[in-house]
N, C-alpha and C positions, 0 to 999 in steps of 0.2 A: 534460514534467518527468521527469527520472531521478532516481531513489531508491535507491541501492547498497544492499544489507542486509550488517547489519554479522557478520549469521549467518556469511555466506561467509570472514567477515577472522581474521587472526590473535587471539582472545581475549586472548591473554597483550600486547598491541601496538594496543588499539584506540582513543587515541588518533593512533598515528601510521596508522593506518587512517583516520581519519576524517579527519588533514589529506588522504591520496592521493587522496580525491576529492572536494578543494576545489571544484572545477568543476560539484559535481553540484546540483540543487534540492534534495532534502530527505536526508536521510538515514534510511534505515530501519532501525528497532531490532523486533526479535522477540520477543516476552517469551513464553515456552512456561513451563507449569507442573507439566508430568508429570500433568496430569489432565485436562486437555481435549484434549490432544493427546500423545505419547507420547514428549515429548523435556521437557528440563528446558533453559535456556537464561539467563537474568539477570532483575534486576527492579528495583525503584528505584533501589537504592541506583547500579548504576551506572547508569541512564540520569542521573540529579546530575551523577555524574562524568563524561559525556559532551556532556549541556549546558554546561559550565564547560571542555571543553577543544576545545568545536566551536563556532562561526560559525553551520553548516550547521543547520536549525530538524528536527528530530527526529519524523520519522514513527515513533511507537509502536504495535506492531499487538500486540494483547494476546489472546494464544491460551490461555486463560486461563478456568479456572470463575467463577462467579460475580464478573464483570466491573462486574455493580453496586454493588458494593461498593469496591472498586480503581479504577477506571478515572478518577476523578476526581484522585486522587493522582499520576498520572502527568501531570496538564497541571498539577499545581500542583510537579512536580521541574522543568516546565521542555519537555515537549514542546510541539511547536507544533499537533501533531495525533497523536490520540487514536482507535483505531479498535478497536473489539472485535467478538465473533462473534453473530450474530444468534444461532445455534445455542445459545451459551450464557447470554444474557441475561434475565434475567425483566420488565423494567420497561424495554425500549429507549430508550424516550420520555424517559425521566427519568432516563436513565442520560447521555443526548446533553447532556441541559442540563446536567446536574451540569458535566459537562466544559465547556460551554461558557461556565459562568458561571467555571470555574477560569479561564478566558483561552483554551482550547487549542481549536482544529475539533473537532468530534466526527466519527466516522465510523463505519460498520455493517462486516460483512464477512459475504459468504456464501461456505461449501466449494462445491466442484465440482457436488457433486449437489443440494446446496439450491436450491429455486427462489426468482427475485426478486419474483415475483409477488406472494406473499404480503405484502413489507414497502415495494411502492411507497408505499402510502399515506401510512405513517412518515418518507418518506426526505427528507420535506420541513424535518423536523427535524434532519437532517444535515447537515454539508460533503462529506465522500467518503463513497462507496460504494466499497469492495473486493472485487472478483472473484478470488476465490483459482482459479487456472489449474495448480495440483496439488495434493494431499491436504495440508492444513498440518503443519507440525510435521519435518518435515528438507529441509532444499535441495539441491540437483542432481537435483530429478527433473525429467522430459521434459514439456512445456507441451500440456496439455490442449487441441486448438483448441473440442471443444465449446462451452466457456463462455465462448464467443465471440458465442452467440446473446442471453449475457444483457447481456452489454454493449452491445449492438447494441439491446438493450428498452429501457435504460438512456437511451443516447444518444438514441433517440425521443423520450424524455419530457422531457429537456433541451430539445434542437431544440423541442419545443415549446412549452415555456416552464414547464411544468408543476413543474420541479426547475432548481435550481440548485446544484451543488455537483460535484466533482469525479470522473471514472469512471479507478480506481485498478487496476490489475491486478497478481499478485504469483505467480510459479511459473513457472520454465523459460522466463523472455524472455531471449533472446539475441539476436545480429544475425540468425540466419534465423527470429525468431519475433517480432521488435517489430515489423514495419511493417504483420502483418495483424491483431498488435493496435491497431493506431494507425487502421488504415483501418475497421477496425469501432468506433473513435470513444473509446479510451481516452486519457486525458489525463494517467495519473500513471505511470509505466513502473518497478516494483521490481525489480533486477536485482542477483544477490547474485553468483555463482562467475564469470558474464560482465564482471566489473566486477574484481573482487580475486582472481579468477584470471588475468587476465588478464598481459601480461608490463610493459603500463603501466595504469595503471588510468583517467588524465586520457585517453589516448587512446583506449580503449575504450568512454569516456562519449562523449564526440565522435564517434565510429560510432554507435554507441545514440541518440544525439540526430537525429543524420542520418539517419538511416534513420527514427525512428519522424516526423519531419517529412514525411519522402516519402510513409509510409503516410497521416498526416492530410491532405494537400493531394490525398489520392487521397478521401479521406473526405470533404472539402467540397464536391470538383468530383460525387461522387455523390448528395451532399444538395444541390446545387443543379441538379441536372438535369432535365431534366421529366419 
């Protein structure tokens, strides 16, 4: 699945950003608050207005203090999934269901240097996990292969049956960086400046999709091997 983020598009233009890439699965919106991370970027009111002028069901990744509070008003403007930072959450647990009793996925997200280990437990309360794969809070930076391992723990615990829910990556995927995310077992591809920087943006999702399918069909024939 490809997730354009709408960080990379024209702000003054983001409806007609969001028809350029009809073709994509979710669309992803960044809500930063200048206090969890060091950018300021939108918040309800236009996610409204981006549900009402999109099709596309609206990945909100909420970068954002005190997300237990908020996080549940953003599946009730209308996203379809809901992801906040473990790092800044007090009540994860209860923060998941809030969201999911509004209608919307809930999902966790850990920084680069956070470990996953700590919130396997929880994650069973989840739809996605997110592996932020650069420092959150500005786009075009260069893709971390590190946290490559956590998604790789992730997918273990999938493959085993232990979780069920989606492994979302978000920072620096482009065409020479989706397919060793895809082969270490990620299934939701956020792609901001590789997507709306691009010179078409429908054609560039159709690279991004092709490729991170190469990297997966490299990730099944490894997980079924002896």
């Amino acid at each position: 699945m490809i997730a354009p983020s709408i960080l990379s598009a024209d702000f003054a233009n983001l409806a007609a950003a969001a028809d350029s890439v009809a073709g994509a699965d979710w669309l992803h919106v960044d809500v930063m608050d200048n206090h969890f991370v060091p950018n300021l970027t939108i918040g309800l009111p236009v996610v409204r207005s981006l549900h009402r002028a999109t099709d596309l069901p609206l990945d909100c990744h909420l970068m954002i203090e005190n997300p237990d509070r908020w996080a549940a008003g953003y599946a009730e403007a209308g996203a379809a999934n809901v992801t906040f930072h473990a790092e800044a959450a007090a009540d994860p647990i209860a923060t998941a269901r809030s969201i999911r009793s509004a209608g919307a996925l809930a999902g966790l997200s850990v920084k680069p240097g956070t470990p996953l280990e700590p919130y396997l437990s929880i994650l069973t309360e989840f739809d996605t996990v997110l592996i932020m794969s650069v420092e959150p809070g500005f786009g075009g930076q260069s893709f971390i292969p590190d946290v490559l391992a956590k998604v790789r723990l992730a997918r273990s615990h999938v493959r085993a049956g232990h979780l069920r829910l989606f492994i979302e990556i978000d920072g620096g995927i482009t065409a020479d960086t989706i397919e060793q995310a895809a082969e270490a077992g990620v299934d939701v591809f956020v792609a901001g400046s590789a997507v709306f920087g691009a010179d078409n943006a429908a054609t560039a999702i159709r690279e991004l999709r092709s490729r991170a399918r190469a990297g997966m069909a490299r990730e099944a024939r490894l997980a079924d091997s002896p």
